[in-house]
BAFI-3210 file (N, C-alpha, C; in Angstrom, 3 decimals, decimal comma, padded with zeros to 6 digits):
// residues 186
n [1|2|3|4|5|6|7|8|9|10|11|12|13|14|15|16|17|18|19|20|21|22|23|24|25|26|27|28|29|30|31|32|33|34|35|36|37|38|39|40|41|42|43|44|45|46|47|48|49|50|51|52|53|54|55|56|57|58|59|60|61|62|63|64|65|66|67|68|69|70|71|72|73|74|75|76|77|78|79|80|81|82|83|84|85|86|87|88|89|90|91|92|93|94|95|96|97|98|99|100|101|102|103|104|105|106|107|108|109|110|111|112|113|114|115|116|117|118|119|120|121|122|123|124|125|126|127|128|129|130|131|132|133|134|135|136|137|138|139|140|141|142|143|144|145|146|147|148|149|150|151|152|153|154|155|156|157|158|159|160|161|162|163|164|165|166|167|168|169|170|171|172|173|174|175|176|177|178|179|180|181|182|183|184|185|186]
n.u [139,628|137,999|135,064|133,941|130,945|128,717|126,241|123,576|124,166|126,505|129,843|129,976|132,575|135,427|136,787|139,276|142,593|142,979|140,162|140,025|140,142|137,293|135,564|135,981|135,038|132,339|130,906|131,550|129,304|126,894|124,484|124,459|125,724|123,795|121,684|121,920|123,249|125,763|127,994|129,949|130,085|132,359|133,704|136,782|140,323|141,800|139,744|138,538|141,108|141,682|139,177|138,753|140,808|139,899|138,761|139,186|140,068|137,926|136,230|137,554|137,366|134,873|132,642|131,719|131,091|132,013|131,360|132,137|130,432|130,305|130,214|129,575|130,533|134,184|134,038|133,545|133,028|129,677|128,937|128,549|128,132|127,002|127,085|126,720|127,110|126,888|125,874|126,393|125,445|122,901|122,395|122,168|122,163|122,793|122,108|123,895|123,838|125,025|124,716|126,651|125,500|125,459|124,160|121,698|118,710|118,435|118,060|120,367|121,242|118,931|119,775|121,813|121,413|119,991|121,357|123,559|121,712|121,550|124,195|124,487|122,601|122,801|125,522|126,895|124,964|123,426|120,313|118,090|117,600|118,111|117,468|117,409|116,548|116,523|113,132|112,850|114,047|112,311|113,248|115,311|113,959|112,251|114,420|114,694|112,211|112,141|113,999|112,778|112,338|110,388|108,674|108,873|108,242|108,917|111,035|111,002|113,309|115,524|118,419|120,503|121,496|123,616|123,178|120,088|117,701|116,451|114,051|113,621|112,872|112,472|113,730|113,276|114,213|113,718|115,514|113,750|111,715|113,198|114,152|111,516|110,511|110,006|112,144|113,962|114,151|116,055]
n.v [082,807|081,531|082,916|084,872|085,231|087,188|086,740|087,548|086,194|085,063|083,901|082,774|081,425|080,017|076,776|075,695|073,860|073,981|073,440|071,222|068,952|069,864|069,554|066,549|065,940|066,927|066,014|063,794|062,364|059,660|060,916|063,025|061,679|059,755|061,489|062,257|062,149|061,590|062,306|060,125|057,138|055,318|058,369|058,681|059,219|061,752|061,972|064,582|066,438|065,885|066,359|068,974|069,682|069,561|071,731|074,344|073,886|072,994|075,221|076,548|075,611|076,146|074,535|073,750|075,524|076,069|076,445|076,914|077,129|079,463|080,756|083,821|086,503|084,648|082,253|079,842|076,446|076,008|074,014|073,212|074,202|074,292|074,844|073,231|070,907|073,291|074,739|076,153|076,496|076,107|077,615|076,859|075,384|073,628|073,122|071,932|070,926|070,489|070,379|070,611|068,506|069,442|072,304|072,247|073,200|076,005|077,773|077,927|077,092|077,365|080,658|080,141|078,710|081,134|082,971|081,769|080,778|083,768|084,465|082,663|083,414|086,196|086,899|084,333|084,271|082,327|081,171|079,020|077,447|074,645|072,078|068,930|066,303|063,788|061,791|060,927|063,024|065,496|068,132|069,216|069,416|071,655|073,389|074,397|075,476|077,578|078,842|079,555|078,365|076,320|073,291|070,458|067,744|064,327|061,858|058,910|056,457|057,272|057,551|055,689|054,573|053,488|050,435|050,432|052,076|054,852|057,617|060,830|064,259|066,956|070,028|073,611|076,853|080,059|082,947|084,691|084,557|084,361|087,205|088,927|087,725|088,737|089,762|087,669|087,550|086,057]
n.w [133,341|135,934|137,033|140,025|141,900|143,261|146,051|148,173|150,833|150,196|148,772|145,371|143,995|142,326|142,781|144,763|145,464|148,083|149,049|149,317|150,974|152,636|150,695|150,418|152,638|153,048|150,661|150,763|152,228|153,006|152,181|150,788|148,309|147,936|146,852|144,725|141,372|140,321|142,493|143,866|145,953|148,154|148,710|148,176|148,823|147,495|145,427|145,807|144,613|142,136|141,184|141,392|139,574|137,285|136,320|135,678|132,816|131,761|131,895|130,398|127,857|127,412|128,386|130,963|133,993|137,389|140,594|143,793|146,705|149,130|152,118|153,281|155,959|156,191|154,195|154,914|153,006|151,341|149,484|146,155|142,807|138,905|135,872|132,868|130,582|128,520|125,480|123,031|120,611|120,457|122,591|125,423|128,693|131,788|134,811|137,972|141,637|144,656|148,508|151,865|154,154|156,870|155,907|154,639|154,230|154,666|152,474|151,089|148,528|146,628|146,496|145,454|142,965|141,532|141,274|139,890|137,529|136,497|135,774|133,333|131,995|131,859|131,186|130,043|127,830|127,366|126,795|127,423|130,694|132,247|134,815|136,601|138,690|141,480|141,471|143,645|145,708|146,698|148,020|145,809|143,890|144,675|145,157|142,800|142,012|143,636|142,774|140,700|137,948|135,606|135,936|133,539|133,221|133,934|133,361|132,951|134,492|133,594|134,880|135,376|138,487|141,141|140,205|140,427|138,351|137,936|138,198|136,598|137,720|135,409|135,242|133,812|132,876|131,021|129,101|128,670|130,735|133,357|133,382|133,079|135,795|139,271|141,436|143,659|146,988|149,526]
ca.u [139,540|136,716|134,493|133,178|129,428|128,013|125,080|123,487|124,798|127,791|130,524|130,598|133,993|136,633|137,044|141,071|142,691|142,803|138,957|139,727|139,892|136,166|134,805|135,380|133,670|130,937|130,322|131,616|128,496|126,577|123,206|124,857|125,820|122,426|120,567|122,920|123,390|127,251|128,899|130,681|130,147|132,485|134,442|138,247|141,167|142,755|139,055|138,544|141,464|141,287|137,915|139,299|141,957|139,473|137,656|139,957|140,253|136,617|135,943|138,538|136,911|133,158|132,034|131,216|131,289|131,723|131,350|132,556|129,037|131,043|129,696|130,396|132,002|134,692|134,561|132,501|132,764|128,855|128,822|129,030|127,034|128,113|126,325|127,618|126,374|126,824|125,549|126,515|124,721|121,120|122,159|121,079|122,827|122,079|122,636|123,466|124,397|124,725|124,711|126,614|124,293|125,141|123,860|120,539|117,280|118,845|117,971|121,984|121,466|118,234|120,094|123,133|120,581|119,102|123,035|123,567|121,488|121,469|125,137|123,777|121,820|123,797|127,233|127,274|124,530|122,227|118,445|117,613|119,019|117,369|118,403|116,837|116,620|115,964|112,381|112,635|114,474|111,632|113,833|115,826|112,712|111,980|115,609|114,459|111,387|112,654|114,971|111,685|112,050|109,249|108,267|108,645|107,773|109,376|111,554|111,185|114,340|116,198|119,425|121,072|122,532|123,853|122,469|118,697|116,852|115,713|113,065|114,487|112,328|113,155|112,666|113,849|113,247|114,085|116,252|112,554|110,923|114,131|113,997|110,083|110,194|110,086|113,531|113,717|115,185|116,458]
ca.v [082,529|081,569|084,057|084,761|085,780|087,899|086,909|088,405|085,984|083,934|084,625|081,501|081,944|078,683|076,153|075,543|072,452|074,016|073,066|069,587|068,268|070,179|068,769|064,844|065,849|067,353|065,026|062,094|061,584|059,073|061,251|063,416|061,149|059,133|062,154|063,253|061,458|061,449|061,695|058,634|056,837|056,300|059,150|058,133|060,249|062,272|062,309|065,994|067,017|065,086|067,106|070,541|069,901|069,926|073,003|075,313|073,306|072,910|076,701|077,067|074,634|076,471|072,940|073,468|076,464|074,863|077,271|076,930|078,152|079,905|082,001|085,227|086,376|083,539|081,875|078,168|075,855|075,006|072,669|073,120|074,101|073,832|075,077|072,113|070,732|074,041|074,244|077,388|076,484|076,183|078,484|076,155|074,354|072,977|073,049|070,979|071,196|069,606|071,140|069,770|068,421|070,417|073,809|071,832|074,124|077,654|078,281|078,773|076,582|078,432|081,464|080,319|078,658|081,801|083,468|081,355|081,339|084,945|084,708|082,289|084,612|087,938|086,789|083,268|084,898|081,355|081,122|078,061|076,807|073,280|071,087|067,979|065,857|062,290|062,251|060,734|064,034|066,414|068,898|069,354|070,098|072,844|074,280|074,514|076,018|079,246|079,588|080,451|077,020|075,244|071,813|070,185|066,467|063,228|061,287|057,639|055,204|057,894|057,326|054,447|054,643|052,129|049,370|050,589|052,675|056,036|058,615|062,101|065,477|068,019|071,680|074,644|078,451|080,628|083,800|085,376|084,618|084,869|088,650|089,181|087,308|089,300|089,595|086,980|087,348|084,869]
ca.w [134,765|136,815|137,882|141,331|141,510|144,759|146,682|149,483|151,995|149,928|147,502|144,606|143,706|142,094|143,650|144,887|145,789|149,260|149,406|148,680|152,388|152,797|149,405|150,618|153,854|152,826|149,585|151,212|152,977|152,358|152,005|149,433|147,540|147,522|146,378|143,430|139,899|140,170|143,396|144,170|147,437|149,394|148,658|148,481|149,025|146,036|144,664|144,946|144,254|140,874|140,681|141,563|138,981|135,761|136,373|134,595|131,329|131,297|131,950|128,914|127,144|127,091|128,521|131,947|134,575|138,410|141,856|145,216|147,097|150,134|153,090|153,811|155,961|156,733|153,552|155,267|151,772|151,949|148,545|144,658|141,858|138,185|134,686|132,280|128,842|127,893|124,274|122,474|119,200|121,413|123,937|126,472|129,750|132,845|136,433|139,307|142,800|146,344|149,598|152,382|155,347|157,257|155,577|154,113|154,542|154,799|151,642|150,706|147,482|145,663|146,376|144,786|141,584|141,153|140,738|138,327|136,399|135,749|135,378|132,640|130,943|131,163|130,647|128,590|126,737|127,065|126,108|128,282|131,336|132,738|135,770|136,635|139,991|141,181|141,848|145,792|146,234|146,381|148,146|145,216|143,233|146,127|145,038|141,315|141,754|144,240|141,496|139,209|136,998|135,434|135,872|132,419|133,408|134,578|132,627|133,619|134,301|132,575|135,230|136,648|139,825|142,049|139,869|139,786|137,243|138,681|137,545|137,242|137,077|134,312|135,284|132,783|132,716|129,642|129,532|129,121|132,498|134,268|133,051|133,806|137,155|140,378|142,446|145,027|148,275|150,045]
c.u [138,075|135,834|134,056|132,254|129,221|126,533|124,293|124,213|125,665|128,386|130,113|131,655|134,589|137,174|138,910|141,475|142,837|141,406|139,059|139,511|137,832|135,160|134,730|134,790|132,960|130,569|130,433|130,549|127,356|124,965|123,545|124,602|124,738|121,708|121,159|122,677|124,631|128,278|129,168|130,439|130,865|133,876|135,669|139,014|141,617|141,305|138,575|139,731|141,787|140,364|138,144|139,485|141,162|138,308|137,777|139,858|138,574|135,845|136,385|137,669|135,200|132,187|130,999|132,165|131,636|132,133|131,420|131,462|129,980|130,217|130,549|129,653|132,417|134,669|134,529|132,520|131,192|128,477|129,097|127,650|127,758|126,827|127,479|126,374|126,059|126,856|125,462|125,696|123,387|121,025|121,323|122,523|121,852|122,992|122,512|124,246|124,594|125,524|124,835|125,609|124,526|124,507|122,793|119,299|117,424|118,655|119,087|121,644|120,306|118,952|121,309|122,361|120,382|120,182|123,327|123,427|121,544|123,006|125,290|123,186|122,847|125,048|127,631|126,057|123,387|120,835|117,202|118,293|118,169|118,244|117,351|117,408|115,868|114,669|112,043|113,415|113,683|112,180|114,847|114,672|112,445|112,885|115,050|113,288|111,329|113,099|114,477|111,769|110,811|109,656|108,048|107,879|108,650|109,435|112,155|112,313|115,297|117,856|119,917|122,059|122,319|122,980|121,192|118,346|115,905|115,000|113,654|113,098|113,051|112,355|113,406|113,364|114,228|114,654|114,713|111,594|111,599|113,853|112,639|110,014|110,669|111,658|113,285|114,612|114,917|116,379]
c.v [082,464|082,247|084,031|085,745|086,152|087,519|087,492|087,959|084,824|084,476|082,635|082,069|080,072|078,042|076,713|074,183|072,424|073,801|071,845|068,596|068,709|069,584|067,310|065,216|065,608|066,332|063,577|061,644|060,970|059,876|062,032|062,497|060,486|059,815|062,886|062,230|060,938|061,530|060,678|058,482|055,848|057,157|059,669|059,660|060,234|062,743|063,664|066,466|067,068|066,005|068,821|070,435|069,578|070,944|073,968|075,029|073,341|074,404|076,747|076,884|075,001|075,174|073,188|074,974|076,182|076,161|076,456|078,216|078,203|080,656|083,002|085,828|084,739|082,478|080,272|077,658|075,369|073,835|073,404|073,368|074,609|074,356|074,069|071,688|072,263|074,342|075,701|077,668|076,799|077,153|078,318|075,896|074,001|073,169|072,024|071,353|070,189|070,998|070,258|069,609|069,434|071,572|073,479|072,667|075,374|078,015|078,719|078,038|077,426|079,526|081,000|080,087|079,860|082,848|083,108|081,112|082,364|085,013|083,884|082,988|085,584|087,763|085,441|083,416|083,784|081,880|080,447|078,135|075,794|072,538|069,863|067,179|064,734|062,627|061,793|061,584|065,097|067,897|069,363|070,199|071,442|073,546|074,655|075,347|077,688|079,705|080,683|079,555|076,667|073,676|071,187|068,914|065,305|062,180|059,859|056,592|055,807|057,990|055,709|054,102|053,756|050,997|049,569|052,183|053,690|057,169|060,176|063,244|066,611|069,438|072,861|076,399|079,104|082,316|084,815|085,805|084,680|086,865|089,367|088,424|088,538|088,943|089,193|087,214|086,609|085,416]
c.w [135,191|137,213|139,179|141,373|143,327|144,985|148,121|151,021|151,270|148,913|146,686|143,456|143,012|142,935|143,805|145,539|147,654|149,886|149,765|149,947|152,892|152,168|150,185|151,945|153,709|151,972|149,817|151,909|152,599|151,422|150,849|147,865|146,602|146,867|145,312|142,571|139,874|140,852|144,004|145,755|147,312|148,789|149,103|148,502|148,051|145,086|144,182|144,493|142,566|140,230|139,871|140,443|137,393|135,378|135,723|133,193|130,576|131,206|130,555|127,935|126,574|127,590|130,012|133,184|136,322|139,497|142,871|145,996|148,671|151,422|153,325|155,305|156,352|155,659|153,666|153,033|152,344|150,667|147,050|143,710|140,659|137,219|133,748|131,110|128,858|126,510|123,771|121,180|119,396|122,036|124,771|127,364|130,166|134,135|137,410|140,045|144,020|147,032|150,702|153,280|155,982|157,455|154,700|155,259|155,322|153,688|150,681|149,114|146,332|145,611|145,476|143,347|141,182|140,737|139,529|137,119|135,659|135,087|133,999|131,665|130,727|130,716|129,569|127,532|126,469|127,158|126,862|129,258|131,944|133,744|135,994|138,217|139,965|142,074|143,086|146,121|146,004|146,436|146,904|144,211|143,627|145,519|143,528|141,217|142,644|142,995|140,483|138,328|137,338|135,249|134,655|132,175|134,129|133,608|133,602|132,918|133,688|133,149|135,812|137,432|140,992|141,372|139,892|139,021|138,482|137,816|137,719|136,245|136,067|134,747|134,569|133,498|131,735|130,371|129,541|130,268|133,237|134,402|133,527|135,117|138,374|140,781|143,463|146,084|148,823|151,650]
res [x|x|x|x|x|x|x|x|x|x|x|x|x|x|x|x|x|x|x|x|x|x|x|x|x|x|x|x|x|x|x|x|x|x|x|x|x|x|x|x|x|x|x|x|x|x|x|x|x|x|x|x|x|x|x|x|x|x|x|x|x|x|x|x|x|x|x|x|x|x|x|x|x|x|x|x|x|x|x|x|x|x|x|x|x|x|x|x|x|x|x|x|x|x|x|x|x|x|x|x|x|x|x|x|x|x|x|x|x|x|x|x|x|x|x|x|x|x|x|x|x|x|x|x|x|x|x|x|x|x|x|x|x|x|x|x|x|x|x|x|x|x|x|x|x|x|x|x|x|x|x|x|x|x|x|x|x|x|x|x|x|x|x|x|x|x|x|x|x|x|x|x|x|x|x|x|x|x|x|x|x|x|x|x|x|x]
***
């Protein structure tokens, strides 16, 4: 089962298909979408629940880990974040997220990165963990570097979305400097 991880101001808990009306909100919009790798625009009906509905198998599966970033109290869906290419042999992943508009520049998404990862480290036992972002989303960068990730470089043309070739930053941090870094509050 899923786990649900505590942060100071959100639970990230499993998704449920009772999100699934919240999910195409929030992700259905177009700005989301634009600033992600892989959410679909325009964001049809049945698509989350489609989504929801391979979260379990993939948990099972050691593949991919996927949170429902919540507020507390009251339990507000404010977006998603996911540890995936999980690589047991490397003891590496990666992370990605969105945050609906709404709840952009509260800081709710570093705080949830910075969850995860540890739950990353202490419990799937990884070594690495790396996320990456398109580089006309600086704000995303911003989320990677609260976290305590380094800046590895910029991997040109390395996606292609909506028909053009986009540049995406690579930022990592090791189960080492997670461990020696200061405790951030959010």
């Amino acid at each position: 089962m899923i786990p649900t991880l505590n942060t100071p101001r959100m639970l990230l808990r499993p998704f449920t298909l009772e999100d699934a009306s919240s999910v195409k909100e929030l992700a259905g919009d177009y700005d989301i979408a634009a600033n992600t790798a892989s959410i679909p625009h325009p964001y049809e009906d049945g698509m989350a629940e489609a989504w929801i509905s391979t979260h379990q198998e993939s948990f099972e599966k050691g593949e991919t880990v996927t949170f429902a970033i919540t507020l507390k109290p009251g339990g507000t869906l404010l977006g998603a974040i996911s540890i995936f290419h999980i690589e047991i042999t490397h003891r590496q992943g990666e992370i990605g997220y969105w945050i609906g508009k709404p709840y952009w520049n509260h800081g709710f998404c570093s705080e949830a990165a910075r969850e995860v990862i540890r739950y990353a480290f202490e419990v799937l036992e990884l070594n690495r963990v790396q996320a990456r972002h398109l580089t006309r989303n600086p704000a995303s960068g911003r989320v990677m570097q609260k976290a305590g990730m380094t800046y590895e470089g910029t991997l040109r043309q390395a996606l292609l979305r909506w028909g053009k070739f986009e540049d995406t930053a690579l930022y990592s941090i090791l189960r080492e400097e997670f461990h020696a870094s200061p405790k951030i509050l959010f």
